[in-house]
N, C-alpha and C positions, 0 to 999 in steps of 0.2 A: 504493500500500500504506500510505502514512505516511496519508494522509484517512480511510483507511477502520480506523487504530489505534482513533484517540479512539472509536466507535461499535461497534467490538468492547469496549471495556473497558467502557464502560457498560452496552452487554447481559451482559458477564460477570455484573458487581456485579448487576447486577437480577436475573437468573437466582439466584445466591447467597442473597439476600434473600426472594425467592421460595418456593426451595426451605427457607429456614433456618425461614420462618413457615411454609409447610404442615408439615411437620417436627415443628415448637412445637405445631405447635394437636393436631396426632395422638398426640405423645407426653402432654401434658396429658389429654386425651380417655384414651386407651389407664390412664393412670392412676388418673383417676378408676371407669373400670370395671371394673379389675382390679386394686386396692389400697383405695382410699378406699368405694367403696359395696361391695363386700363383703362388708365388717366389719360393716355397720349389719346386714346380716341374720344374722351369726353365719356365715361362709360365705368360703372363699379364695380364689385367681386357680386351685386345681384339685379344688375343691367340684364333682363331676360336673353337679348340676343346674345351678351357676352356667356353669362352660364350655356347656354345653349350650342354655341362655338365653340367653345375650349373645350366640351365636354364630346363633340362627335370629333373634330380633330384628335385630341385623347383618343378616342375609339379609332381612327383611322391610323395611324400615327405606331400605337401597339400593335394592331392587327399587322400591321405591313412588317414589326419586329419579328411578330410571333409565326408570319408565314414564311419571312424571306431570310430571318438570320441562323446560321447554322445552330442547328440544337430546336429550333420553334421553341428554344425559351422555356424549353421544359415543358412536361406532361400536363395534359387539362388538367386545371387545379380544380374542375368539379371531383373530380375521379382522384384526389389524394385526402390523407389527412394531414394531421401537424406535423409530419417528419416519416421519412420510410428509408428508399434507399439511398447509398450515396447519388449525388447527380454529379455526370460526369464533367470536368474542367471546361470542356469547350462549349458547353450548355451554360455557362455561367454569367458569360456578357450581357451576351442576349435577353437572360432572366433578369437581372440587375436595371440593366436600362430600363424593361417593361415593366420593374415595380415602382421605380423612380419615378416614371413619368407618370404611371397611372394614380401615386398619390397625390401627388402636384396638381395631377390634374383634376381632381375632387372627385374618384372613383371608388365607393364606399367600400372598400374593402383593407384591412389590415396589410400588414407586412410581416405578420408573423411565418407564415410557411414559406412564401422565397427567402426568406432573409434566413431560417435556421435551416433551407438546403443549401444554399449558397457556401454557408459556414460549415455546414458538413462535406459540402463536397472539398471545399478546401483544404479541410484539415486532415478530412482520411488522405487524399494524393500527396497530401507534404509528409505527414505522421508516420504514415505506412514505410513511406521509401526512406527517411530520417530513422527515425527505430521501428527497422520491421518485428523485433520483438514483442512488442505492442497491439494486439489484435485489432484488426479493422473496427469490430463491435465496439473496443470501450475508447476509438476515438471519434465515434459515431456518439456515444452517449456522452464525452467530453465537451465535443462543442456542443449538441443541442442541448445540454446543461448550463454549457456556459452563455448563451445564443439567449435562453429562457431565466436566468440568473440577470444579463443585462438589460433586456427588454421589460422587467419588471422589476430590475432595482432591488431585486432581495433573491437568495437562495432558496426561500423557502417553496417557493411554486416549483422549482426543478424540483425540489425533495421532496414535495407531493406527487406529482407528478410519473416522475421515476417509481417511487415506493410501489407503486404498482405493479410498474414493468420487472424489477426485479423480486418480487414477490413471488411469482411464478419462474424463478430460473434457477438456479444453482441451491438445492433444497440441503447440501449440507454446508454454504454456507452464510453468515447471519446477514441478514441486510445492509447493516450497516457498513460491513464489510464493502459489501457491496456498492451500495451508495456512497462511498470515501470520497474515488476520486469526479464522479458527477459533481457535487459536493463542493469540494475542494475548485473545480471550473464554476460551480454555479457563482458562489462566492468572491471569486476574482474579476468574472463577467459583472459583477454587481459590484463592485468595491471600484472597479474601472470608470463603469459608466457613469455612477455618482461625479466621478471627475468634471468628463464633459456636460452633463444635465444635471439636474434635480427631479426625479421622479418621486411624482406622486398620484394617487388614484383615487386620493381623499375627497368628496364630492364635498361642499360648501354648506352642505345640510346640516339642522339639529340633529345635535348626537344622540343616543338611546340610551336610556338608564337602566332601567330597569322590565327585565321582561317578565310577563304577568301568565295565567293559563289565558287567558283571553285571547292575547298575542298571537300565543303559539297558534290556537284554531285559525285567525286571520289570517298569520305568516303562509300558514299551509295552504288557503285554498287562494291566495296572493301566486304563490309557484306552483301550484297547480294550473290557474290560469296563464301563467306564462308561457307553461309547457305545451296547454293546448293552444296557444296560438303559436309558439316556435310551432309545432307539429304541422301546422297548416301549409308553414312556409318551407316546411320538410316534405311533403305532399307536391307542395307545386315546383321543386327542385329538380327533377327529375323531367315534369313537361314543358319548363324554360327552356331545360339543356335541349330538348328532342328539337323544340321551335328552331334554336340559331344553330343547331345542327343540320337540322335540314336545308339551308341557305346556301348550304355545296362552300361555303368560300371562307373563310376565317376572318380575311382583310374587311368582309360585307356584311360578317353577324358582329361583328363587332364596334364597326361605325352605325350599324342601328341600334349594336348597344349602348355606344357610346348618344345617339342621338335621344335613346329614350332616357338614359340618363339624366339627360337636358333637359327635358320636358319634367323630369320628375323635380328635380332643382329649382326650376322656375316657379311649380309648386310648393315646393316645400321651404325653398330658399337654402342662403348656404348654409345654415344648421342641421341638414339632411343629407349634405355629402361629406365626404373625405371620410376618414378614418374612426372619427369619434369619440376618439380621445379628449382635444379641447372642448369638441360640441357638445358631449354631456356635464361638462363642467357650466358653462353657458348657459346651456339649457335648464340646469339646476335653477342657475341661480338668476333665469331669468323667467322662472315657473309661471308666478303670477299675471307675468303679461300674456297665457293661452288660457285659452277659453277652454271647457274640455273638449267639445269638436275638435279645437285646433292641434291639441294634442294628442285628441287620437288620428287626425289627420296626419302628425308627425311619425307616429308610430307606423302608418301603412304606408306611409309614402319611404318612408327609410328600408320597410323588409322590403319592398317592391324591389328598391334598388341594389338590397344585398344582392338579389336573384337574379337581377339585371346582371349585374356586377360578375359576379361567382360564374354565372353558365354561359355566357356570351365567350369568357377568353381569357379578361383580366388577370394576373398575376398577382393573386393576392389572398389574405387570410379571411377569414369567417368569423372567428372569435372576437377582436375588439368593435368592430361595428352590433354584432346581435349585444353586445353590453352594452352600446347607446339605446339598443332600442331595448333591451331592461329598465335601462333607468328611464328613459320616458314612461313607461308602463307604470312602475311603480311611480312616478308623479302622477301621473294620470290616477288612478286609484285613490291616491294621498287627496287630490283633488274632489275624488266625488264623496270620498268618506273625511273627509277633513279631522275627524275624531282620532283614526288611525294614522301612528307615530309615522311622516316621511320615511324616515330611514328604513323601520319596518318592513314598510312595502317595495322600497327600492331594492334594499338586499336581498329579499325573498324574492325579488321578481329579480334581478340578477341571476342570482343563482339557477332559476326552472331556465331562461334562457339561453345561459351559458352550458347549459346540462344537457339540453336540445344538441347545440353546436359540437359540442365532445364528448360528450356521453362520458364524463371522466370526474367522479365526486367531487375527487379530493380538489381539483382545478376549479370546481364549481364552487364551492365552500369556498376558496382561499377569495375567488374574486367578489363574490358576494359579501366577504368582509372588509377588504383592504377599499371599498367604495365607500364604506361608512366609518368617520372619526371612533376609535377607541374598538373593544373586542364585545363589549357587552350583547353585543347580539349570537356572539358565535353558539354558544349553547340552543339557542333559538332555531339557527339553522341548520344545527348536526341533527336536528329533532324533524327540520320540514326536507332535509333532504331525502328520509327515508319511503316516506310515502312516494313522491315525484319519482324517486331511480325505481320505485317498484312499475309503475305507472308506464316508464318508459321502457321496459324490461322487453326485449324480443323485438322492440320500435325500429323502424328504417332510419338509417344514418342520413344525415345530410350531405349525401355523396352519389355518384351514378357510376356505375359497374363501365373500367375503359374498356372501349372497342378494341376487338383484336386488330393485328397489324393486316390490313388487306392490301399494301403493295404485293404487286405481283410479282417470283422472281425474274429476273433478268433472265433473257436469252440464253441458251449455253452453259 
C-alpha cells in the first residue's frame, strides 16, 4: 500500500490540473460568448436570437467534431455511465474540445464523464508503460478517484462511491485495504483543486435543525416524487435517442439539437442551461421571484433539455444538471407547502433525482447532503433513501443499449 501512495498522489495532482485547465478554457470560452461578443452586436446572454444562435452553432460546430475528428470523440455518451473502459489516447482531443465547447456553449449537461475518461485514459497509457508493475485496474481507479476527489473538493464521494465497487472484489481482503490508494488520489485530486477554486455545493438556504417523525413521512414521499418524475424522463430517454438517431447524420441531429436547445432557453432563459452548478445556487436564492407555474415551468423545460442534450450527441454528464433540476423541485414543493422546512425538500428531492441518474446510494446520500449547510439532515435521508432504492429496484437505467458495429469489412 505504502509503493502504491506516491502514484496515487501524482494521478490525484494530475487529474486536479486536468480538470482545473479544461474548466479554465470552458469558462473563458463560455464568457466570451455570453458577455464579451454580445455586446458588439447590441445583444445579451438572453437576447432570444443570440441564445438561439450560439446554441444551434454549438450543435453544429460538435457535430462536425464528433463526425469528422478521428476517435468521433468517443462512444454515444447515451450508451455509457460515469466511467468504464480506458479510452484510447487518440480519442482524447476530439472529446476535450467537444466538452469545452458544448459547456461554453450552455448545453445542459455536466462534464463529469469526459473529463474522468479523458483522465483515465491518460493515466493508464502513461502509468502502465512508467510502472508496468502496477495493474491497469488500480490506475483506472486512481484517476477516476482522483478525477471525482477534484471535481467535488472532498475524498469523500470517491470513498463512497468506490466502497461499492470494491465491496464485491477481493473477499479476502479488507476494504480498506482496498480503498488506500483511490483514497490517497481522491485526497490529492481535492487538496489540489482547492488551490485553483473554492468549491462548494452549499445552497444559500435555511439550515435544518432539527428532524421531527413528521419530516421523515414528508422527506419520503418528497423522493418518492422525485423518482417518479426522474423515471419519466428515464422512459422518454431511450425515444429521444431513437428520434436523432434516425436523422442518418450526427452533424444534423445535432444542430436540431442544438436548435431545440434554443428554443428551450429562450423559454426558460439562461437559468435552464449550462451545467447547473451556478444556476441552482441563483435559482435558490432567487426562489421568491417564481410563481409556482414558473417553477415548474423551470423544472420541464430543464429535463427536456437534459434529453435534448444526453441523446442528440453532446459530450457530457447527466449527474450535475438532474441536481439542478432536484433543487428546483424541492423549491417548488417548499413553495406550495410553505410549512415544510426548504432544505427538507430540497435534499430529499436531490437525492430520489440523483438516485434516478446513478442508481448509486451512497453518491445519492452524499449529494443530497453537501447541498444543504450542516449534516443535521443526514439521519433523515439514510431513512428516505431506503424506500426510493427499493422502488427503483429492477428500474431501466438512464442509458440505451450501443449498437453493434455494422461497418462492413473491407474487400479482401
Amino acid at each position: 500500500m505504502l509503493t502504491l501512495g506516491i502514484p496515487a498522489i501524482v494521478v490525484g495532482i494530475t487529474a486536479a490540473i486536468i480538470l482545473a485547465l479544461v474548466v479554465a478554457a470552458a469558462n473563458l470560452l463560455q464568457k466570451f460568448l455570453w458577455q464579451t461578443l454580445p455586446a458588439s452586436f447590441g445583444a445579451t446572454a438572453a437576447t432570444w436570437w443570440w441564445v438561439l444562435s450560439v446554441l444551434t452553432l454549438t450543435g453544429l460546430v460538435v457535430g462536425s467534431i464528433v463526425r469528422f475528428v478521428p476517435g468521433h470523440a468517443g462512444p454515444d455518451p447515451a450508451t455509457i455511465e460515469l466511467f468504464g473502459e480506458p479510452t484510447p489516447l487518440f480519442v482524447l482531443p476530439g472529446l476535450v474540445l467537444a466538452l469545452v465547447i458544448a459547456l461554453a456553449g450552455g448545453v445542459s449537461l455536466g462534464p463529469e464523464n469526459p473529463i474522468i475518461a479523458t483522465i483515465v485514459g491518460i493515466v493508464v497509457a502513461v502509468g502502465t508503460r512508467l510502472i508496468p508493475r502496477v495493474p491497469a485496474k488500480s490506475w483506472v481507479m486512481f484517476a477516476a478517484a482522483g478525477t471525482i476527489g477534484a471535481m467535488f473538493g472532498t475524498p469523500v464521494a470517491a470513498a463512497l462511491l468506490f466502497s461499492e465497487m470494491v465491496a464485491t472484489g477481493n473477499k479476502d481482503k479488507p476494504v480498506w485495504d482496498q480503498l488506500f490508494g483511490p483514497l490517497v488520489a481522491a485526497g490529492a485530486g481535492g487538496l489540489t483543486m482547492a488551490q485553483f477554486e473554492e468549491l462548494s455545493f452549499a445552497l444559500p438556504i435555511q439550515p435544518y435543525t432539527q428532524p421531527t417523525l413528521t419530516d421523515i413521512g414528508v422527506g419520503i414521499l418528497v423522493a418518492i416524487a422525485a423518482v417518479a418524475i426522474g423515471m419519466i424522463a428515464v422512459w422518454l430517454f431511450p425515444i429521444f435517442h431513437r428520434l436523432f438517431k434516425s436523422m442518418g447524420n450526427v452533424v444534423l441531429a445535432m444542430t436540431v439539437g442544438g436548435f431545440l436547445l434554443g428554443l428551450l432557453g429562450i423559454l426558460g432563459g439562461p437559468i435552464t442551461m449550462f451545467k447547473g452548478l451556478g444556476e441552482m445556487k441563483l435559482l435558490t436564492t432567487s426562489a421568491g421571484d417564481y410563481s409556482i407555474s414558473a417553477m415548474a415551468m423551470v423544472i420541464v423545460i430543464k429535463l427536456v433539455a437534459i434529453l435534448v442534450s444526453a441523446t442528440c450527441g453532446f459530450r457530457g454528464g447527466r449527474i450535475f444538471p438532474m441536481v439542478f433540476v432536484g433543487v428546483a423541485f424541492g423549491l417548488l414543493v417548499h413553495q406550495v407547502f410553505p410549512s415544510v422546512p426548504g432544505a427538507l425538500t430540497v435534499a430529499c428531492s436531490v437525492l430520489g433525482f440523483t438516485l434516478v441518474v446513478t442508481r448509486d446510494g451512497w453518491l445519492s446520500l452524499f449529494m443530497g447532503v453537501v447541498m444543504i449547510p450542516g449534516t443535521e439532515l443526514l439521519p433523515l435521508l439514510c431513512v428516505a433513501v431506503l424506500p426510493i432504492w427499493l422502488l427503483l429496484a429492477g428500474r431501466p437505467l438512464m442509458l440505451v443499449e450501443p449498437e453493434p458495429d455494422a461497418t462492413p469489412p473491407k474487400a479482401g
